[in-house]
N, C-alpha and C positions, 0 to 999 in steps of 0.2 A: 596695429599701432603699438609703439614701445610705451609703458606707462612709467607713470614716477614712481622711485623706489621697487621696483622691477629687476628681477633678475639681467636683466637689460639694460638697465642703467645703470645698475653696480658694474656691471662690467666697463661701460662706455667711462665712467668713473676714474676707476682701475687702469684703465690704458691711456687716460687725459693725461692721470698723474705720475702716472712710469715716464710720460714722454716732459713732462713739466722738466721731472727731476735730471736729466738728460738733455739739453737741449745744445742746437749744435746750428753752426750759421751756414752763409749759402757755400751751398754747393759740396760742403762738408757734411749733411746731414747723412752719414754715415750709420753710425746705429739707430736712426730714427727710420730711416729704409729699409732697417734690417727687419726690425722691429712690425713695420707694418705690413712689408709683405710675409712675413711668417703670420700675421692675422689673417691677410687675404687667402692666402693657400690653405689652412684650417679651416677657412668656410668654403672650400671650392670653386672659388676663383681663380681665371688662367692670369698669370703675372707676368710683367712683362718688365724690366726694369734699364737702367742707363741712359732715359732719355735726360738730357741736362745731369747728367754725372747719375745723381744723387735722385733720379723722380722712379716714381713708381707707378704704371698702369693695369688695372684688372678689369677681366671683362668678365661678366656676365651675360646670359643668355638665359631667354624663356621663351616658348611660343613658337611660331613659326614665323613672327613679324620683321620684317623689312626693315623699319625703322629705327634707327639709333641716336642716344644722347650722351651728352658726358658731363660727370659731376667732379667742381675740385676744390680741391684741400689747400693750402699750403702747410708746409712743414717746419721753416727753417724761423729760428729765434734770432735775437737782437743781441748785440753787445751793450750789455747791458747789466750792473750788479744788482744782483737781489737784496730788497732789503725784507722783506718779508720772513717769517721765523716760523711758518706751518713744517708739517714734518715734510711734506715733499716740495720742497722750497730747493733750488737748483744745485744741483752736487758740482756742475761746470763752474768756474771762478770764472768771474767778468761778464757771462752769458746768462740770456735767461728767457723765457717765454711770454713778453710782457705785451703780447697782441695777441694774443691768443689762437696761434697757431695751432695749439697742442687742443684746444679743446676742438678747433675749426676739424682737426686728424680725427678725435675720437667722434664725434657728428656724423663722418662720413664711414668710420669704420663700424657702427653702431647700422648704419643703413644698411652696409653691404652684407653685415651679415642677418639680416631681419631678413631682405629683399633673397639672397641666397637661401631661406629656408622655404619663404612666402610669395612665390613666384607669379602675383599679381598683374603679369604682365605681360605685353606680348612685342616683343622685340631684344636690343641691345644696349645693354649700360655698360660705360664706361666709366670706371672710376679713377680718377687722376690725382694722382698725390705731388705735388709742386713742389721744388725747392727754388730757394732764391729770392721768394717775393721781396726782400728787404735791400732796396737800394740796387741788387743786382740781377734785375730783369729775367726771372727764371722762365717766367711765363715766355717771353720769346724765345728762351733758347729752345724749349721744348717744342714750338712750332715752329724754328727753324730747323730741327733736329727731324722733322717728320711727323708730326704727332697728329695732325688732320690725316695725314698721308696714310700711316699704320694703322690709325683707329679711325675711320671712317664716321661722321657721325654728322646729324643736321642741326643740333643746337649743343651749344655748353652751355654749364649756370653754374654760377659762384655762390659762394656766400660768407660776412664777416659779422659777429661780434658787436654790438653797439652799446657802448658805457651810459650810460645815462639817457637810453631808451629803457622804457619798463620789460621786465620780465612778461612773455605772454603778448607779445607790440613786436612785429614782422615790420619791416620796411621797403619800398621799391617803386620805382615810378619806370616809365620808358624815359629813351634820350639822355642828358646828362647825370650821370650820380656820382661819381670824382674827375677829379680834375688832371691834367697835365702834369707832370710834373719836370721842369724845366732846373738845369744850374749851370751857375756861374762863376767866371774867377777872373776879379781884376789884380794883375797887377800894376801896382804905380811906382816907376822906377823914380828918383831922384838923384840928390847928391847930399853924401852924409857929410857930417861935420858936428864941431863944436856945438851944442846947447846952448849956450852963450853967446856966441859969435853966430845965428840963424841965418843973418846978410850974405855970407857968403855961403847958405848951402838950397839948396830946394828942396823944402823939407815935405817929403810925401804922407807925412801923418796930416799936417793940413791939408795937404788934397784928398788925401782917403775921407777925410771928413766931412770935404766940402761934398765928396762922391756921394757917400751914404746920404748923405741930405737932399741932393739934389735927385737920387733916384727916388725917392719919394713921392715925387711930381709924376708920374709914370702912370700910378692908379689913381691919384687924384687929378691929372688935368689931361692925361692923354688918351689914358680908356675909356670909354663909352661909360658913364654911371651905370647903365643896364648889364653890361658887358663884367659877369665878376671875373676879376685880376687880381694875385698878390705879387708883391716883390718886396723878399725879405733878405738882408743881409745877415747873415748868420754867425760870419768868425772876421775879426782882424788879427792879423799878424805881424807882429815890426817892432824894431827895435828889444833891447837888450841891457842897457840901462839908462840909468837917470839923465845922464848928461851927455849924453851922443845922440844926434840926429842922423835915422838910419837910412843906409840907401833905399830902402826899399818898405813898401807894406802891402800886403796880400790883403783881399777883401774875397770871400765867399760867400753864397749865397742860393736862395732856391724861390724862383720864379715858377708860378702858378695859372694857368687858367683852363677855357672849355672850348675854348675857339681856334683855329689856327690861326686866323688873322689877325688876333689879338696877341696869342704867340710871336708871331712874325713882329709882330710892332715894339714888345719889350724887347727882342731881342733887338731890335735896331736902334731903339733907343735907350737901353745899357750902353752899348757901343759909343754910340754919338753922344751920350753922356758925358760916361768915364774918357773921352779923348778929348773931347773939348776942356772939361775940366783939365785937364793933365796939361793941356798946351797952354790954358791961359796962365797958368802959375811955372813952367817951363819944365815940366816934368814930359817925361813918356809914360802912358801905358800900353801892356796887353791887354786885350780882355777876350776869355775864353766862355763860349755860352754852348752848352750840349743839352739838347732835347732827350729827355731818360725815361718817361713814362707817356702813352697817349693817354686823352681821358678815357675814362671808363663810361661809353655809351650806350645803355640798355633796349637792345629792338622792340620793337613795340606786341609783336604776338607773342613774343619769349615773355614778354612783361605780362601780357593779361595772361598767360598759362602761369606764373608765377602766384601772380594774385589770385587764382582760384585754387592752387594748390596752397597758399600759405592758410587761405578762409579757410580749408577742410582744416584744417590744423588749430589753430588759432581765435578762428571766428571770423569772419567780415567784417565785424565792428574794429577790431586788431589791426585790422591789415592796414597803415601808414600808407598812403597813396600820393597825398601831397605835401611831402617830403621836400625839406631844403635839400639840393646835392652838397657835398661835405668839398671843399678844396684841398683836401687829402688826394690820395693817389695810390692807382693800386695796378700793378702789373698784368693781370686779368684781363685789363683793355686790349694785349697783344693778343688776347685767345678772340675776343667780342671783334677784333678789328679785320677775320681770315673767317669768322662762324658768325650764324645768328646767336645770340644768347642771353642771359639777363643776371644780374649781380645785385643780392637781395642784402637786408642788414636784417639782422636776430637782434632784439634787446636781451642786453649783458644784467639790467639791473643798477639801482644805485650803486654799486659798490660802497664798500666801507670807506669814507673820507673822501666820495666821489673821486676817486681815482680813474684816471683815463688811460688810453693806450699809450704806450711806451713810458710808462711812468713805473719804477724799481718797487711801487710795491702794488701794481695792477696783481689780478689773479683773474683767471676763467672762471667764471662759475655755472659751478657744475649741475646745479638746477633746470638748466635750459637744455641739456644734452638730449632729451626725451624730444626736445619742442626742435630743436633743428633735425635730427636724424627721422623724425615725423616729417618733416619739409620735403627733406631728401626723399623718402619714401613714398610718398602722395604726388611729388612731381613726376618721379616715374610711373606712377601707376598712373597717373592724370595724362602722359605726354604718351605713356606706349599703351594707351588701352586698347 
């Protein structure tokens, strides 16, 4: 086991905050792959790299066991400015590491190189370093890319970060733990004109209004109360100044849930919404709805192996079992949706001014790196004993 304040934790430390200072979006994490596979070939692992441009795979072996799993990272940051003012506060303008990406990397690179000294094991790990998770589906590209196929293995397992879970508090249940992540785009065509003269235009800023109001009704009268569902509108677009009513206004948005068939129904009824509206007030819409993320479903044996790997760690009393699932959304669910596997959450700790993910002055903290790369290391020793 890696202890706190360890020659082992200084290090996992040291490589969080190199990759903080650095940080690079999907598909571009470029020196952050560079970066981690010169880790992984320092400790003896065989590297395998290009899967989804930018990903990185290392295998390990021990034993003479049959059995293989695979452990992943993501890599890639957020556009996103730092406001934060520590010394390794992000040297990229605009970008930043504000989900904790960069700690989720040193967790697993902290394992790999424990597990390559201490070879408590008897089979094949897989270590998977992700890019992409953010908005652009890495996790699928990689297993569309072959990644079951090349690395052979019977379960994956994830793991993220949790703000305002305590430090020393594991989280994870079988079945739902995020949700779908679903988006939209209406637009609602009109007819521009004078401000003043309204009579003769069809003005789409009223119908966008009426739109957003009447999607509302979606989670409140058409979902199942048991059924969790969101549907949030997120950006309007239109018009240019004060006194011109414009042709046209874009609405955006990111629809949520756990179900397909609850899926299927916001998607039918955005649709049947936004056109009904459009037509009573004599406008047109589009509206474009794209499914981007499944939810992220935890198998039920991958779960109780989790949970007795996180107890040796942690404790039993720690270990979070019944857990609300978050309506967040995490690319993961394409690895969970082709393998058995299970997607765990680490308490982050209060942070300073309770700061959440995706928020310019989050930061990882690096207190827990001991306590996840332990996770890491007890799952493999627990799954290939």
């Amino acid at each position: 086991m890696i202890e706190s304040n360890s020659t082992a934790h200084r290090d996992m430390v040291e490589w969080r905050r190199n990759l903080h200072q650095y940080p690079e979006t999907a598909f571009a994490e470029f020196l952050t792959s560079d970066f981690i596979a010169e880790k992984l070939t320092e400790f003896g692992l065989t590297v395998q790299r290009g899967l989804a441009k930018t990903g990185v795979v290392a295998t390990l072996k021990a034993g003479n066991g049959r059995h293989a799993i695979g452990l992943r990272a993501d890599m890639d940051a957020l556009f996103l400015e730092e406001k934060n003012e520590f010394a390794h506060k992000s040297r990229h303008q605009g970008k930043m590491h504000a989900c904790g990406h960069d700690g989720h990397c040193g967790m697993l690179l902290g394992a790999a190189k424990y597990l390559s000294k201490i070879k408590k094991f008897d089979g094949t790990v897989h270590f998977i370093f992700q890019p992409a998770e953010e908005n652009e589906s890495g996790g699928r590209v990689m297993v569309e890319e072959g990644l079951f196929e090349q690395f052979p293995m019977e379960g994956v397992y994830g793991m993220h970060n949790w703000p305002g879970m305590p430090v020393g508090k594991m989280g994870v249940r079988s079945g739902p733990m995020m949700a779908a992540s679903d988006y939209f785009r209406i637009v609602v065509q009109g007819k521009g004109g004078h401000a003043a003269i309204p009579q003769l235009s069809v003005d789409p800023v009223v119908v966008a209004a009426q739109i957003v109001t009447a999607l509302q009704t979606i989670t409140s009268r058409n979902a199942d109360p048991l059924d969790a569902a969101v549907v949030s509108v997120t950006q309007i677009h239109g018009g240019s100044t004060g006194n011109v009513i414009p042709n046209e206004v874009i609405l955006q948005g990111t629809a949520r849930a756990f179900q397909t068939e609850v899926q299927d129904m916001i998607e039918e009824r955005i649709s049947h919404i936004a056109e009904s509206i459009s037509s009573g007030f004599g406008a047109k819409t589009d509206v474009h709805y794209k499914r981007c993320y499944p939810p992220t479903i935890n198998h039920e044996s991958e779960a109780e192996l989790a949970v007795t790997a996180a107890a040796k760690v942690v404790g039993e009393s720690n270990v979070i079992q019944q857990l609300q699932p978050s309506m967040g959304a995490e690319d993961f669910a394409f690895m969970l949706q082709k393998k058995p596997g299970c997607y765990v959450w680490i308490g982050n700790g209060m942070v300073e001014g309770g700061c959440m993910l995706h928020n310019a002055n989050y930061d990882f903290n690096d207190d827990i790196l001991p306590i996840g790369a332990n996770y890491w290391i007890k799952l493999v020793e627990t799954a290939l004993s």
